[in-house]
Residue, then its C-alpha position, 0 to 999 in steps of 0.5 A: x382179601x379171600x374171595x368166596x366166589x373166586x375159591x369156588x372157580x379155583x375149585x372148579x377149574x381144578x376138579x372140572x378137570x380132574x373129577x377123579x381126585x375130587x373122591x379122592x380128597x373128599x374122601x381123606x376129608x370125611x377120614x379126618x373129620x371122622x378121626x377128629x370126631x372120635x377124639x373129641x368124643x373122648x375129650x368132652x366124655x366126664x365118664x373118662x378119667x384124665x388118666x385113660x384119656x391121656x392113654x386114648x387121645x395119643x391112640x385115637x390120633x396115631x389110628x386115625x393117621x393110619x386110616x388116612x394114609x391107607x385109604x389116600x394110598x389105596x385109593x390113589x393106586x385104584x385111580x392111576x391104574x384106571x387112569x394109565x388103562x385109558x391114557x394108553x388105550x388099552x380101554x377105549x372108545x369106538x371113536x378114539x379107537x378110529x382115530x388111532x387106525x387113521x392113524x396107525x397106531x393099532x396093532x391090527x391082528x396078523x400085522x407086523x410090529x414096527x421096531x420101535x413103534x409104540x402102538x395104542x396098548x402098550x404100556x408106554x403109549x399115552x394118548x395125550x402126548x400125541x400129535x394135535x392131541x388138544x385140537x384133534x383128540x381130547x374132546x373124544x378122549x377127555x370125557x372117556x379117561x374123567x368117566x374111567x377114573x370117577x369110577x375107578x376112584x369109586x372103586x377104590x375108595x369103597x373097597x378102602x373104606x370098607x375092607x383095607x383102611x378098617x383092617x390096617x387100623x385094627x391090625x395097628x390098633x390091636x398091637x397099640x392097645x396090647x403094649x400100652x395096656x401091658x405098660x399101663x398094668x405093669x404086665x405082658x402084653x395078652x393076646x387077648x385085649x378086645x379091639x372095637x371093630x370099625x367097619x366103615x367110615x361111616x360106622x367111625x362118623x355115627x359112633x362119634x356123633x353119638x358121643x358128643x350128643x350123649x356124652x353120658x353113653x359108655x364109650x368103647x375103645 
C-alpha cells in the first residue's frame, strides 16, 4: 500500500543528498506540465477546427519533446561540470585545501610532480575516492561540492530556459510548420511561415493557462 509519509523519506533521502538534481527534475517537471498545457489548450479550444487540431496537437507534442530534452541535456552538462571542478579540487575550501597539504596532495609552486602522482587539480583526481574519505573529509567537503552543484544547477537551467531550450524548440518549430503547412496547402515550403516566439518556460506556463481559463481567446501557433 503506498505510504505518503515513507514517498516523502525516500525523496528526501535522495535529493538531501543531491540537491543538484532536485533542479534538475523539478525543472523537466515544469517542461511537461508546460507542454501538456499547451496541448490541452488546443484540445478544449472549439475555435479550432478538428482539422487544424489534428495538424497541432502532433506538433505541440514533438515541441514539447524537444524542450525537455534540450533542457535535461543542457542542464545536466552545467551540473557535471560544476560537480567534477569540486570533486577534483580545482574549486575548494580553505579547509579542504589544508586537508590536501597534510596530505600531500597539492602541487605546490616550484615543486616537482611525482610521475604518476595524482594530485588535487588534475582532471583524473577525485576527492571522494580517498583514503578515509567518509570519516575524514566529507563532512568539510559535502556541503562545498552540494552548494557548487545547486548553483551550477542554477545556472544552467536558467540559461536553458531562457536561451537554449526556446531557441531548439523555434528552430524545430520553424522547419515543422513550414513542411506540414507546405503538405496542408499543397505548396512549397515558404520561408516565411510565422512562428510564435516562447521565451521562457514561464511564458509557455501563463499563455497556456490562459487558454483553458478562456478558451474563447484566439490561440497563436
Amino acid at each position: 500500500m503506498f505510504s505518503f509519509s515513507k514517498w516523502k523519506a525516500n525523496i528526501y533521502t535522495k535529493y538531501s543528498k543531491d540537491p543538484g538534481n532536485m533542479l534538475v527534475h523539478t525543472g523537466v517537471i515544469g517542461w511537461i506540465l508546460s507542454s501538456a498545457a499547451q496541448v490541452f489548450a488546443i484540445v478544449l479550444n472549439d475555435k479550432i477546427p478538428t482539422e487544424q487540431k489534428m495538424f497541432l496537437i502532433p506538433q505541440e507534442i514533438a515541441d514539447g519533446g524537444v524542450n525537455i530534452l534540450s533542457f535535461y541535456a543542457f542542464t545536466s552538462g552545467i551540473k557535471y561540470i560544476g560537480a567534477k571542478l569540486t570533486k577534483t579540487c580545482k574549486l575548494r575550501t580553505a579547509e579542504v585545501t589544508k586537508l590536501l597539504k597534510d596530505r600531500g596532495l597539492i602541487l605546490e609552486k616550484g615543486q616537482q610532480r611525482v610521475k604518476g602522482k595524482v594530485y588535487a587539480g588534475d582532471w583524473d583526481f577525485d576527492i571522494t575516492k580517498l583514503k578515509n574519505y567518509k570519516s575524514d573529509i566529507e563532512n568539510k567537503f559535502k556541503p562545498f561540492n552540494n552548494g557548487a552543484e545547486v548553483i551550477a544547477g542554477l545556472t544552467g537551467s536558467i540559461i536553458s530556459s531562457n536561451l537554449i531550450t526556446p531557441l531548439a524548440r523555434n528552430y524545430y518549430a520553424s522547419k515543422r510548420q513550414k513542411d506540414m503547412i507546405a503538405q496542408m496547402r499543397g505548396e512549397k515550403s515558404h520561408d516565411n511561415v510565422p512562428v510564435t516566439p516562447r521565451v521562457s518556460i514561464n511564458n509557455f506556463t501563463n499563455n497556456a493557462y490562459s487558454k483553458i481559463i478562456h478558451p474563447s481567446g484566439n490561440l497563436k501557433v
